[in-house]
ZABAKOL-168210 format. One record per residue (C-alpha): residue in one letter; residue number from 1; z, y, x. Coordinates in nm, 4 decimals, always signed. Layout:
BEGIN
a/NUM/Z/Y/X
...
end
This chain:
BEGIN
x/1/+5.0139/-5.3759/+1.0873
x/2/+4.8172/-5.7366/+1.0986
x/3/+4.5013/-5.6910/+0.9139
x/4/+4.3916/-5.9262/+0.6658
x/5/+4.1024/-6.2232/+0.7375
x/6/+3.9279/-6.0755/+0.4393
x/7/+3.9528/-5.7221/+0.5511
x/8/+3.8279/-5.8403/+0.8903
x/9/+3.5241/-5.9505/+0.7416
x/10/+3.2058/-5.8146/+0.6735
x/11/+3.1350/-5.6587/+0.3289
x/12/+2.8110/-5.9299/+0.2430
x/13/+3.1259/-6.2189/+0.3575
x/14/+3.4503/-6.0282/+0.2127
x/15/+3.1679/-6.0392/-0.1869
x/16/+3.1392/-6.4257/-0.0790
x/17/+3.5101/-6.4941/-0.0468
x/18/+3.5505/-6.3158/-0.3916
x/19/+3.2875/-6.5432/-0.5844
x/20/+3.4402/-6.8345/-0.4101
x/21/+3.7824/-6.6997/-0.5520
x/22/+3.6448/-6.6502/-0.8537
x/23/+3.4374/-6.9890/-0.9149
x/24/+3.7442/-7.2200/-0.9606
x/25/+3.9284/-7.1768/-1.3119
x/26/+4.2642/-7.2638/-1.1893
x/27/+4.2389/-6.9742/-0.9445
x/28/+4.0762/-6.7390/-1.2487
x/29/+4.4108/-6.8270/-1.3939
x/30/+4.6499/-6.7503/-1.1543
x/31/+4.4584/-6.4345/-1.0998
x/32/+4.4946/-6.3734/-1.4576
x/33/+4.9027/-6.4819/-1.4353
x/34/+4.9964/-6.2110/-1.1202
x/35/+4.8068/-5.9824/-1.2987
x/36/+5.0694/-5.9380/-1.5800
x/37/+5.3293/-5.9330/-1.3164
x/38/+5.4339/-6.0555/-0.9693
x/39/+5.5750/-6.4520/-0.9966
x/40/+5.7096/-6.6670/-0.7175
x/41/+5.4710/-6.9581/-0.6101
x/42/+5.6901/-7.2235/-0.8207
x/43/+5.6179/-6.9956/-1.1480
x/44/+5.2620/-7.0007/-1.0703
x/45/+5.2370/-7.4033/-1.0143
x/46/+5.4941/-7.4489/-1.3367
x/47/+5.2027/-7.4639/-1.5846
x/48/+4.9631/-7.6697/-1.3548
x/49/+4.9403/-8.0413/-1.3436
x/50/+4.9036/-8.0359/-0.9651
x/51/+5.1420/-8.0315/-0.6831
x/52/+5.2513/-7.7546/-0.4801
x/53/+5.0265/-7.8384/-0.2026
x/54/+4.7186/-7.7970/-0.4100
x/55/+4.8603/-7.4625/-0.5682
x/56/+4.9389/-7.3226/-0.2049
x/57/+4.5536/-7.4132/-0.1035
x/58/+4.4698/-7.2363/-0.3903
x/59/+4.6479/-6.8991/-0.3086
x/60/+4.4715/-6.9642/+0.0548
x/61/+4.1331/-6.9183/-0.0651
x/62/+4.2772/-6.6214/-0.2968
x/63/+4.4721/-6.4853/+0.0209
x/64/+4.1224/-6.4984/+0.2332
x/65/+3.9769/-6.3434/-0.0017
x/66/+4.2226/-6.0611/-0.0180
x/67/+4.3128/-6.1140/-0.4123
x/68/+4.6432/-6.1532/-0.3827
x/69/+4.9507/-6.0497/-0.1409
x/70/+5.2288/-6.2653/-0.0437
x/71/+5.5903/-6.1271/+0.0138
x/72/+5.8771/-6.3209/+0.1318
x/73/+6.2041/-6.2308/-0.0361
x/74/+6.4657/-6.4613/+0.0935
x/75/+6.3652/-6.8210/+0.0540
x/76/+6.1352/-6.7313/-0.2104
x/77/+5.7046/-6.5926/-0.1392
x/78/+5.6457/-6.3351/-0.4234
x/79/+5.3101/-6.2913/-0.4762
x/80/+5.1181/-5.9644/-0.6540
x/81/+4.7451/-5.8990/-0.7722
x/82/+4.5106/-5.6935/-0.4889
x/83/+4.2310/-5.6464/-0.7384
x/84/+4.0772/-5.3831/-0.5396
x/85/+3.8359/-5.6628/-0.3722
x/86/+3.7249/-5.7514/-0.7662
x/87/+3.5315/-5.3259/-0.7416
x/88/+3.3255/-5.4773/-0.5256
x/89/+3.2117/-5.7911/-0.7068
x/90/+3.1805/-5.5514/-1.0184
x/91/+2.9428/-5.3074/-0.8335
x/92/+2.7407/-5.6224/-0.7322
x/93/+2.7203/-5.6917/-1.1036
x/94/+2.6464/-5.3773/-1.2683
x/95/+2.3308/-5.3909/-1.0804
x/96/+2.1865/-5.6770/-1.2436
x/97/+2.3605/-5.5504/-1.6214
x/98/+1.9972/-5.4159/-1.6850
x/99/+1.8354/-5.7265/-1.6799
x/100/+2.0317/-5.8734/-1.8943
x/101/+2.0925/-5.5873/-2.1348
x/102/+1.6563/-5.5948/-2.1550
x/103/+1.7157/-5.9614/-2.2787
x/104/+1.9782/-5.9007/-2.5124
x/105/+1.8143/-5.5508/-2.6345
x/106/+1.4866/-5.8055/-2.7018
x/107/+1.6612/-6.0695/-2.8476
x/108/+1.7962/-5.8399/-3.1137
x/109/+1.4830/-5.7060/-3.1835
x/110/+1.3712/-6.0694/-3.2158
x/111/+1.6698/-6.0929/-3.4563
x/112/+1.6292/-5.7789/-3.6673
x/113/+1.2564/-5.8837/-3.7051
x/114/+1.3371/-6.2443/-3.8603
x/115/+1.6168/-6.0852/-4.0899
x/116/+1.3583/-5.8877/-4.2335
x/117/+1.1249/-6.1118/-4.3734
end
């Protein structure tokens, strides 16, 4: 079995290729489009204004990041959701959810003290 470039990398690169995934909308919304169910790479370019080319460089950076899988099935590359790279990325974000929950947890107190006067 050929191994993936993603799964190749090293964990700190394999997060990087996820955020780069992730950074682009049009990729954020194919991600979102396999995730309801596997589509062929003409379903996923139909609601684009972009050619084929540019979708297939798309799924690229999603391939090397190890986001999606292709399959060929006749003349026709099915491709399927690998979310199992997106744990990681979470992980790397719950650990900064404190900080952030401090702010928000302040700026409600912020709020609750203004409402009351």
């Amino acid at each position: 079995m050929v191994k993936s470039a993603a799964r190749r990398k090293t964990p700190p690169a394999r997060l990087d290729a996820v955020f780069h995934a992730l950074a682009d909308a049009t990729r954020r919304s194919i991600l979102r489009g396999v995730a309801e169910r596997p589509k062929t790479v003409g379903e996923i370019a139909r609601p684009y204004r972009v050619s084929l080319a540019a979708v297939s460089k798309h799924l690229k950076v999603l391939e090397r990041a190890d986001l999606i899988r292709r399959e060929k099935r006749g003349s026709f590359q099915i491709v399927r959701l690998n979310a199992a790279p997106m744990r990681a990325a979470e992980e790397w974000i719950r650990r900064y959810e404190r900080f952030w929950n401090r702010q928000l947890d302040a700026l409600q107190d912020l709020l609750d003290r203004e409402d009351s006067r």
